[in-house]
N, C-alpha and C positions, 0 to 999 in steps of 0.2 A: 424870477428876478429880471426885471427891465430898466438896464441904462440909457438916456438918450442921449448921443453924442449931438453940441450944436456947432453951428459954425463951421464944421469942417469942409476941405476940399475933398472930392473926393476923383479919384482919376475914373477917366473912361477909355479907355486902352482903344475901344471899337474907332471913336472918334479922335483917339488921341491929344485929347483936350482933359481940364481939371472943369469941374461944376462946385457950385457951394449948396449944401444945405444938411440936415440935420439924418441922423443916421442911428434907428430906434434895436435894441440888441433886445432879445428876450430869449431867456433859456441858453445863452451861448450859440445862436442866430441871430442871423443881420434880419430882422422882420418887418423893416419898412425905412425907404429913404422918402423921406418930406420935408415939406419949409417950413408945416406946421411946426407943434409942439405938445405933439401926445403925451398923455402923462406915462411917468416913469417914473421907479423908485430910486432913481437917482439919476444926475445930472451932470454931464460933464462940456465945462464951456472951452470949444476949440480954439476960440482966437481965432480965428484964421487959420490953424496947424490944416495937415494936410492924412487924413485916415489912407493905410495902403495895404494889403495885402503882405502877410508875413513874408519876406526873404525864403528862398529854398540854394543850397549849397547841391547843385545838380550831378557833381562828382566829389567824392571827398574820401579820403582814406583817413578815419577818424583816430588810427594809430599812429599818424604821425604828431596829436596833439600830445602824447605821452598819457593820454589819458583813458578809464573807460566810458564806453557809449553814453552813459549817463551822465557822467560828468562833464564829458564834452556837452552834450546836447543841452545842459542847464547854463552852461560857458557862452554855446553860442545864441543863446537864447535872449540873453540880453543886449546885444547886440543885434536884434531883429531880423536871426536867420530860426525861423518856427518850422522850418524842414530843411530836414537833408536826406542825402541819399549815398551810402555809404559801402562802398565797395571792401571790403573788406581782406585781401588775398593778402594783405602782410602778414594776421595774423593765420590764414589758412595755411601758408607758407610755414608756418611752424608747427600748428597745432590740427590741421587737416577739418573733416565735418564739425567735428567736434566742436574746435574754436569758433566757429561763423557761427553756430548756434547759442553756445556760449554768449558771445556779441548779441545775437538776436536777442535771449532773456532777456539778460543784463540793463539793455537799450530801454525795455518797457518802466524802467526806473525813472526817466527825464522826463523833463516838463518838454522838451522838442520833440516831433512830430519825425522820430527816425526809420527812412525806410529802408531797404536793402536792396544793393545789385549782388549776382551772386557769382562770386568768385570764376571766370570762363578759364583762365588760365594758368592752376596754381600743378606745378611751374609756369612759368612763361614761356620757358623754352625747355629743350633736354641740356643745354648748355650750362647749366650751373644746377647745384645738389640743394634742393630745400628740404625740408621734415617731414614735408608731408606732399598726398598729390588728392588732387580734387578730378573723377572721371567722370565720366559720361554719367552714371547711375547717381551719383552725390549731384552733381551739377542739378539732372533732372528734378531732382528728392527736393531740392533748396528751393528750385523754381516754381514749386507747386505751394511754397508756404505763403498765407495770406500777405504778411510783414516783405515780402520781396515783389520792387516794381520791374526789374530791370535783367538783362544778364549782362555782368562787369565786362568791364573792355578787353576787347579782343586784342590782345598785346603782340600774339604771332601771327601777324600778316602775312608771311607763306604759306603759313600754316592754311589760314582761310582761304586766300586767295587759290590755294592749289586743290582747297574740297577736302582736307584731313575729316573723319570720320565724325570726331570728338566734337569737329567744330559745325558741321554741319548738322549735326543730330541736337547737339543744345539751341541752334538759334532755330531750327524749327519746333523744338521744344517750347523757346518762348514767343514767336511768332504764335503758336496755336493756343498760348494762355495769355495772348494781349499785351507781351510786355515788350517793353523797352531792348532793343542790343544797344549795347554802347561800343562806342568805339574808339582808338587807340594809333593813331598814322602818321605819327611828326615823318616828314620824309617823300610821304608818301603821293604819289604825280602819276600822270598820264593812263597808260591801258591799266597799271595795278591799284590805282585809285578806284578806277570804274568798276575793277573788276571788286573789288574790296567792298564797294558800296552794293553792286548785284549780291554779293554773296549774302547782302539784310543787313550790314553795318548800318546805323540810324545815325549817329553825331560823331564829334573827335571833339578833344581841349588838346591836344599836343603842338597845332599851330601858335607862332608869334605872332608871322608879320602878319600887312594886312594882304599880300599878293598871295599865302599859300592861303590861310583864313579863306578867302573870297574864289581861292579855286574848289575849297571842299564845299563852300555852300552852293558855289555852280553846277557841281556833281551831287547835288542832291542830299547832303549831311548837315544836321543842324549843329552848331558852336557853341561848346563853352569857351566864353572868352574867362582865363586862366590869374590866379593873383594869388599863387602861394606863397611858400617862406623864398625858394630856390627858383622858382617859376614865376616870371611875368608876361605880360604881353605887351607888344611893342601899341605905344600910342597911338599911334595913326588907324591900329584895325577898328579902334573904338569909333571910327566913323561908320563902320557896318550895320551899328546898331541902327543907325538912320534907313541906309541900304536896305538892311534884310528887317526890318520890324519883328517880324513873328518867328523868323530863325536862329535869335541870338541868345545864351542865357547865361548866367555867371555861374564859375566854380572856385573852389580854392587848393582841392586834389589834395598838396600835402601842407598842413602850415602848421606850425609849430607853437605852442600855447601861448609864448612868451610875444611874437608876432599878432597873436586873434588879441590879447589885452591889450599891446602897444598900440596896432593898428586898426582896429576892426577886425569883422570877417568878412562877412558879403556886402556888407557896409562900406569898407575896402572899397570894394568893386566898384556902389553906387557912387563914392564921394569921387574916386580916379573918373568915373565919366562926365560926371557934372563938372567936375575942371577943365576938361576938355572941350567943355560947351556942347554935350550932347543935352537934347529937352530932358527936362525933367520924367516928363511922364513915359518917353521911350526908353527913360533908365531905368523908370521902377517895373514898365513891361518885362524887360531882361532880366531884373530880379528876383519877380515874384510868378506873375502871371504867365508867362510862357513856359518853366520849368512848371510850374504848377500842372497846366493842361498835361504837356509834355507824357508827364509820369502819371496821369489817370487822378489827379487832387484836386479835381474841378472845384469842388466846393469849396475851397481856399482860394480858389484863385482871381475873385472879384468882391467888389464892394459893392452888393448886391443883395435885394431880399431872398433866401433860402440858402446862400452863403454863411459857412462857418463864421461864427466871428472872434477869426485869430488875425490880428493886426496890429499896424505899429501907429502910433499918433507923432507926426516927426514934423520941424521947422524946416523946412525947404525952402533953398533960394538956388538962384541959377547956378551955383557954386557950390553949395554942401548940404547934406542932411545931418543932422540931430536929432536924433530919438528922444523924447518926453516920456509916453508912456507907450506900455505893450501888456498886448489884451490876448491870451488863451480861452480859445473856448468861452469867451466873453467874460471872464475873469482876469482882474490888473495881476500881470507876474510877482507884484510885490506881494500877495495876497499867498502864490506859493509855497511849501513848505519842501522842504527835502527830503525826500522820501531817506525810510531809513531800512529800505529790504535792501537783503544781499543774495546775492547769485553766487554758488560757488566754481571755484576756479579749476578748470581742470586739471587732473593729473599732468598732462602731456605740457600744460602750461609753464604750470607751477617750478618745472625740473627740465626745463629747455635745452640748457646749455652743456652737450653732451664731448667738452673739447678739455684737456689735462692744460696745465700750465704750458708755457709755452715756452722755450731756452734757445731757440734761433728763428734766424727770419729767413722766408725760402728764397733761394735762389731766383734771380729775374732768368726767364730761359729767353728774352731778346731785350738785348742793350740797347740798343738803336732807335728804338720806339716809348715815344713818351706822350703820354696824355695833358692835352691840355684844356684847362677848365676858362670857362668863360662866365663871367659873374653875372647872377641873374637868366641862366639858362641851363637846359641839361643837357645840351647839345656840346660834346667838345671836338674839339681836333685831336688829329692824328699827325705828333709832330717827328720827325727823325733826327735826334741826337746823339751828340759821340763824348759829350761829356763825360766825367766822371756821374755817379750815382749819386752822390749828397753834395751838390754845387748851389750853396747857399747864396752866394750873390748872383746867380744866375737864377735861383729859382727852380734847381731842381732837388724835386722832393724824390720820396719812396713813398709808393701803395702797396698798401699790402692785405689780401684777403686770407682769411682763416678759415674754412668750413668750419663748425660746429654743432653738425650731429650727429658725426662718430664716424664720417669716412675718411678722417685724414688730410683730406686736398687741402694746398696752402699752394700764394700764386703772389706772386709782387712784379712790380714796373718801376717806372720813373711818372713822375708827373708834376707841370707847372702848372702854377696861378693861386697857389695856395700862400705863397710869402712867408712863409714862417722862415723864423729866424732861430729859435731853440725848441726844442722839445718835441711833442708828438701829442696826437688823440684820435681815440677810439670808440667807434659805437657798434652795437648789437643792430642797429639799423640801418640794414644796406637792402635796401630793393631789389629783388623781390623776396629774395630767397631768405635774405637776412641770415649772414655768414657776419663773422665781423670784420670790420672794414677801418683801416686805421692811415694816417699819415703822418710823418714824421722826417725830422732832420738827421736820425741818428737809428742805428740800428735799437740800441740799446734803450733809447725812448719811445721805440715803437715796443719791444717787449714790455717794457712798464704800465704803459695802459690797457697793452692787449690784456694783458694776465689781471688788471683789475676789475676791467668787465666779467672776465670769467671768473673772477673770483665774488662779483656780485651778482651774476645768476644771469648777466646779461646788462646793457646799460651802458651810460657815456662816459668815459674817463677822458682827463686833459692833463698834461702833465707840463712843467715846462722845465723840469730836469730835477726840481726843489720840489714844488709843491705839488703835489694832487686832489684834485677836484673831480667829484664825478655822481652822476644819479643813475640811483639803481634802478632799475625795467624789472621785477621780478617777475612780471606776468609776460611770459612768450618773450622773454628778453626786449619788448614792444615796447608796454603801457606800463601804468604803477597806479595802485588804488589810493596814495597817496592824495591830499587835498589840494587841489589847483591850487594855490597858494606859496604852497612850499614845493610844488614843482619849478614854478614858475623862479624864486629865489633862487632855487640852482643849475636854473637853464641861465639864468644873467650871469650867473657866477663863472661859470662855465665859458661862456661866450665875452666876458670883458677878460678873462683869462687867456685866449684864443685870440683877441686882438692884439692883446699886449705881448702876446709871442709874436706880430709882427704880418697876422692874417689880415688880410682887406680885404676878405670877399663878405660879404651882405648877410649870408647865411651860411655862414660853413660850415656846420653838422648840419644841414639841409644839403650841398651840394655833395660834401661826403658821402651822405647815403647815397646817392645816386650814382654812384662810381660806379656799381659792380654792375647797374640792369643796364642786360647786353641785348634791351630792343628799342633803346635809346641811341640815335648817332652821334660819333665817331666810331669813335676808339671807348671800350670799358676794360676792368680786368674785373672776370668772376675767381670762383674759388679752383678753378680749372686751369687759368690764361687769360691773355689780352685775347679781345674778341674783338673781330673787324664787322662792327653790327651792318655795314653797308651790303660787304657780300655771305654776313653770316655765317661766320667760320672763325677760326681761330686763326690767330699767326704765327 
């Protein structure tokens, strides 16, 4: 079967310039760019449209879209990300080898081209209690499977930095089979940067601005530059992409389903740079073709004879792109069907949530210390307050963590920037460990959502003291096999519920979760205590 595309632009990354002419596909190969007009069994007239190399989502934790691998990948598919690379330790965090394979199956179901990084640090730390742990022998086992580019980000920085065993024996693990380390450093400066990057860290997305950004790629790490639900990055680093050409690529880490349909995904990323007045063609570099090479997918990664031909045909102007059409393996997406296999769900999945109803809130063991959240980042402070505990016009809340699988620990604080004015809510999704993690006005409101995630297997409750809203995670308390659809209906639900209790934050069951991962700066509370992630300890 041969389509010939005419008219189109097509970039040249080398020269960083656009060229016009016609672009001959046969068998799901790019097999010849000409001006002529070979014959073809069909015909597609560009206008001017501009042919590019699929989108790749370079870091992504595909758990946070509530979805599984499949579903996401067919989610973000039309929106013209044709790869991702997906780190998976939320659900390892629950479900240990088991679930990342589980994922792996499941993943062969989507029309996206899903790869794997494999889980480096499930836990992240000894500092909080997850389900499960991922060691040196599973780590190895993961990295030797075809479907895996990368080993996942190295989250414990001391850990590396100091040469821990675990950490040293997996990155020479995947050093010796070609792949990717990723890396993981908000924070992270001077001799422990260096030493961070010697130890074989290869990239980070954890920088904002553009001053930390531009010190990692002076010390030798390549960037994702970052645009999730809870995570963005500060405008001005998007001048880098100019800066560093070949260094720079997009991710979107955690973003939440209701976000990838309102917003985009990696799309997101492209149209925020083109506003900014970065060129066209250095944006679509960043998107497609540098992650591309990056993780070993050269032949996606130009518009090129002997190149795949998965692409996107999109209206480009200095200011936005729109997608037209999108071409798999030289097949139009619309052409796809949904596949209808099922992968089964593990045991360990399936029965996650190993915690009894819940009839008190624990104890804060320091009053003084309050977390405060800062909208559009995961970075908070470490504030000292003598308030009372529920100081609703001051903004101070309660957090409070639950373990949930079966050892007990329960841990609360104080914390601002949430704004609520009544009620509480609660998710089975707290990073990394995925305990549950709840905030609220009121003691009594935080029991009421707590106990209704556990009583649905896992999942988000929102209460506002009347009503109750909430979607159930059945699967590792994570994802739900549920149809994007009617996920997406009671993630809105949910989240216009959450404002109207009086929240202003942009994503808050996105900054929620992030509460408890205590390798994230300031101040967190896991299911243990407040952790002082600076000097890595508790208070």
């Amino acid at each position: 079967m041969k389509t010939l595309f005419e008219n189109v632009f097509i970039p040249d990354f080398d020269k960083n310039v656009f060229f016009k002419s016609n672009v001959l596909i046969n068998n799901g190969v790019i097999a010849e760019i000409t001006d002529s007009k070979p014959y073809a069994d069909e015909y597609y007239n560009g206008d001017s449209l501009h042919i590019t190399p699929g989108f790749i989502d370079c870091h992504v934790h595909i758990e946070s879209s509530h979805l599984t691998p499949s579903a996401f990948g067919d989610v973000v598919s039309k929106h013209g990300t044709l790869h991702v690379v997906t780190d998976n330790h939320e659900i390892a965090n629950v479900g240990g080898m088991g679930a990342v394979e589980y994922f792996m199956d499941e993943a062969k179901h989507s029309f996206c081209n899903i790869k794997f990084a494999v889980p480096s640090c499930v836990p992240a730390t000894p500092f909080t209690t997850s389900g499960a742990q991922l060691g040196i022998d599973e780590i190895s086992s993961l990295l030797e499977k075809e479907e895996t580019v990368s080993l996942g980000e190295m989250m414990n920085n001391p850990g590396v930095i100091q040469g821990e065993e675990k950490f040293v024996v997996s990155i020479a693990k995947a050093k010796a089979l070609g792949k990717v380390i990723n890396g993981h450093a908000p924070g992270l400066s001077g001799e422990d940067l260096l030493k961070y990057v010697a130890a074989g860290v290869m990239d980070d997305h954890e920088s904002e601005s553009y001053h930390d950004i531009k010190t990692k790629l002076e010390a030798g790490l390549k960037i994702f530059l970052r645009e999730g639900s809870a995570e963005h990055t500060d405008n001005k680093a998007y001048e880098l992409i100019n800066e560093y050409p070949d260094d720079i690529m997009f991710c979107t880490d955690d973003k939440s389903l209701n976000h990838i349909l309102r917003d985009g995904h990696i799309s997101y990323n492209v149209n925020k740079a083109l506003k900014l007045g970065i060129p066209p063609v250095n944006v679509l570099k960043a998107a497609s073709r540098n992650g591309l090479k990056y993780y070993g997918l050269d032949r996606y990664s130009e518009i090129k004879p002997g190149m795949y031909a998965s692409f996107t045909i999109a209206d480009i102007s200095s200011k936005s792109f729109e997608i037209k059409d999108i071409y798999i393996d030289g097949k139009n997406l619309s052409h796809f069907s949904q596949k209808n296999s099922f992968t089964p769900v593990p045991e360990k999945l399936q029965n996650s949530m190993n915690i009894a109803n819940q009839s008190e809130i624990p104890q804060m063991n320091n009053e003084q210390a309050c977390i405060r959240v800062k909208d559009g980042s995961l970075i908070t402070e470490h504030l000292v307050d003598s308030s009372k505990t529920y100081d609703l016009e001051n903004d101070i809340l309660k957090l409070c963590v639950f373990e949930r699988y079966g050892y007990g620990n329960r841990a609360s604080c104080k914390i601002n920037g949430f704004n609520l004015k009544r009620g509480a809510f609660a998710s089975s999704i707290a990073h990394d460990c995925h305990n549950i993690v709840a905030v609220g006005t009121s003691d009594e409101s935080i029991l009421k959502v707590v106990n209704s995630v556990i009583d649905n297997g896992g999942g988000l409750a929102v209460s506002d003291d009347n009503s109750l809203f909430t979607l159930p995670l059945e699967i590792g308390g994570l994802v739900t096999s549920k149809a994007p659809g009617a996920v997406v209906e009671s993630l809105v639900r949910i989240n216009e519920q959450i404002a109207e209790m009086g929240c202003t934050l942009t994503d808050p069951l996105g900054t929620l979760s992030f509460m408890a991962l205590e390798v994230i700066p300031h101040l967190k509370l896991t299911d243990k205590g407040l952790f002082d992630v600076d000097n890595f300890r508790y208070l």
